[in-house]
N, C-alpha and C positions, 0 to 999 in steps of 0.2 A: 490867299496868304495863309489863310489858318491853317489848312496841312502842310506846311508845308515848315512848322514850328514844332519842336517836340516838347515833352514833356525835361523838364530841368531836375537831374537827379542832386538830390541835395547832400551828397555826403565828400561835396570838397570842402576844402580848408578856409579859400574865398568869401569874401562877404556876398549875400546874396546878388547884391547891387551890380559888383563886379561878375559874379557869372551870368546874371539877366545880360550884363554891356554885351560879353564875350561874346552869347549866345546871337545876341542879335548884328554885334558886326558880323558875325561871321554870314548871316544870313543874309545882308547887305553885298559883303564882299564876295560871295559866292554866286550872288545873281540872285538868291530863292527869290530876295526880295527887291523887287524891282524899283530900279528909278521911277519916280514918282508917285510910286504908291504909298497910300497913306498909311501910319502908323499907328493904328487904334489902341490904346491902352488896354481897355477891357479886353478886348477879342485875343489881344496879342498873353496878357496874364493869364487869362481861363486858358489857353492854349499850352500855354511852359510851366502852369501848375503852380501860379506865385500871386502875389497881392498885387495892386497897382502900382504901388508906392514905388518898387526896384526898376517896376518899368519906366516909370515916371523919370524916376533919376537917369535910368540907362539913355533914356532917348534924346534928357537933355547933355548928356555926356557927346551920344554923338553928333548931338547939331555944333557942338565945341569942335570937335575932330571935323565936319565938315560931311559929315555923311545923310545929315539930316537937317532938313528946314521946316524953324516953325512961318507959317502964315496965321495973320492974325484971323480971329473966329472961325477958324477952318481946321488949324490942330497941325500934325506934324506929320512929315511927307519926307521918303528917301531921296536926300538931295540928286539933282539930274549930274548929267555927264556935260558939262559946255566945252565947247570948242576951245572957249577962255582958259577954262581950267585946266583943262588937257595941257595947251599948249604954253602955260604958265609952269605946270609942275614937270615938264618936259622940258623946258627950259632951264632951269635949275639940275635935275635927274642929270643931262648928256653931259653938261660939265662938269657934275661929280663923278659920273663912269668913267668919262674919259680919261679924269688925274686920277684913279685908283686905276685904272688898268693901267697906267704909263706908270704909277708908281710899284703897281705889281713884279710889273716887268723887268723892276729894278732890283726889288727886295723878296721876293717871294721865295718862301723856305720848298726844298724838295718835297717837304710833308702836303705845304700847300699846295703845290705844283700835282701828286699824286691825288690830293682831294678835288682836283679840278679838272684832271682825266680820267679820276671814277666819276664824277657826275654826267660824264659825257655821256659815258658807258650807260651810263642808265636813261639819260636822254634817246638815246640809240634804242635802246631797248621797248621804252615808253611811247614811241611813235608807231610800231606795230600796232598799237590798241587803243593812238590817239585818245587817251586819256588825258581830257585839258586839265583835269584836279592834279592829277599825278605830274602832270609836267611843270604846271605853277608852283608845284611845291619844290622842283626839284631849278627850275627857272632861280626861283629865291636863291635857295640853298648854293648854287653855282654864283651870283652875283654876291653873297654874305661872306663868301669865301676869296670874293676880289678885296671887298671892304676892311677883310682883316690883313690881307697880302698888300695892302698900302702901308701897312705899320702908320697908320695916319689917324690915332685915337678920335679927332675932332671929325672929319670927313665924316667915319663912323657914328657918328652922333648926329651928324646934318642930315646921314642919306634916314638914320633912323625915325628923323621930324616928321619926314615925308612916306615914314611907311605905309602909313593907311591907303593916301592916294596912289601910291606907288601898286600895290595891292589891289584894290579894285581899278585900278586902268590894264593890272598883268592877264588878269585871266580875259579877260574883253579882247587885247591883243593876240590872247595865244587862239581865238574862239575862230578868227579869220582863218578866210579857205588858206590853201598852204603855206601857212606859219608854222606849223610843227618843225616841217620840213627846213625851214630859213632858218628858224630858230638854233637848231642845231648843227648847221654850216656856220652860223656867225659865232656861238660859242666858242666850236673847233678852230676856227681861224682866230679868235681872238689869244686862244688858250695855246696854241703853237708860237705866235709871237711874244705870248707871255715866258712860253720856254724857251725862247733864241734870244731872250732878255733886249727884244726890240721896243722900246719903249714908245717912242715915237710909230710906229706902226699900230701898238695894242690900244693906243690912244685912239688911232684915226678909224680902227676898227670897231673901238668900245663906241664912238660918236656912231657911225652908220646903223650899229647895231639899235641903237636908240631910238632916230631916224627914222627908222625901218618901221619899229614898234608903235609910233607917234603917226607915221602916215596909216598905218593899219587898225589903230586906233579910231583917227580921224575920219575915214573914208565908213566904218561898222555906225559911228554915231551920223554922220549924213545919209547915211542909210536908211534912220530912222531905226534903228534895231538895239541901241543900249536902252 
């Protein structure tokens, strides 16, 4: 765990508390740091160059977000991946994809429309070098762009509750053997129905894409491998 933490440069604007949180979802949601390993305050501060105290706060921040469990006399540990959980926030997630793609389908500006066949374009590009960082980022970036083509301010707000888990179950999904590949057939198909303003279609398409992501999810954690 310890190299795999850097040193926290201190010349942002944030309170320290808040770049210690940053620093460490990110390391959570990237995988550095693995489900169930534990969370040492000391080792983790000496390592990102900070006191205990922002650690202290960051970690109870994210056992709030759900990314981290205390056990009693034992200390605090990157929450696991359950089957529950998965298929809990999976459960919620496919019904929100699916009304923001059917509502896309209906309202979405030419602008959007263009921002969602360049993402593709780079999706395309991104799988020559299977780079799972580079395509979670652009994964996101492609569905934030469905979120705002629903013109559905509140939806946007729901799928936002669920970004963290949303987030670390993305890169886990995209890490399965050919999902690069799927991922960017199911985008392209969803994003064509988006432009023939089939609504009903980009719905049943946004669902499988889900589906898809949630079996592939499911199948890497019985694997034993999150």
């Amino acid at each position: 765990m310890m190299e795999r933490m850097v040193p926290i440069k201190l010349d942002n604007y944030k309170p320290l508390r808040e770049i210690v949180f940053e620093h460490l979802r990110e390391a959570i949601l990237s995988g550095r740091l693995k489900p169930g390993e534990r969370l040492m305050e000391v080792q983790l501060a000496e390592e990102m160059g900070v006191s205990r105290t922002p650690v202290r706060e960051a970690i109870r921040k994210l056992e709030l977000e759900g990314l981290a469990i205390m056990i009693a006399r034992r200390g605090a540990y990157v929450s696991d991946l359950s089957i529950k959980d998965i298929a809990e926030t999976f459960e919620i997630r496919t019904a929100l994809e699916s009304l923001a793609a059917g509502l896309a389908a209906e309202r979405i500006s030419p602008e959007g429309l263009e921002q969602l066949e360049r993402i593709l374009v780079q999706i395309g590009e991104c799988m020559e070098d299977e780079n799972a960082d580079r395509l979670a980022e652009l994964d996101e970036r492609f569905h934030a762009i469905l979120y705002a083509a629903s013109r559905n301010q509140r939806l946007s707000q729901i799928v936002s509750n669920l970004r963290e888990q949303i987030n670390r179950f993305r890169k886990t999904s995209l890490s399965t053997p050919g999902r690069f590949r799927a991922v960017f057939q199911e985008h392209k198909r969803i994003t064509e129905a988006i432009s023939e303003g089939n609504s009903a279609l980009a719905q049943a398409l946004a669902k499988e894409h889900m589906e898809n992501a949630e079996l592939s999810i499911m199948e890497w954690v019985k694997d034993g491998k999150a």
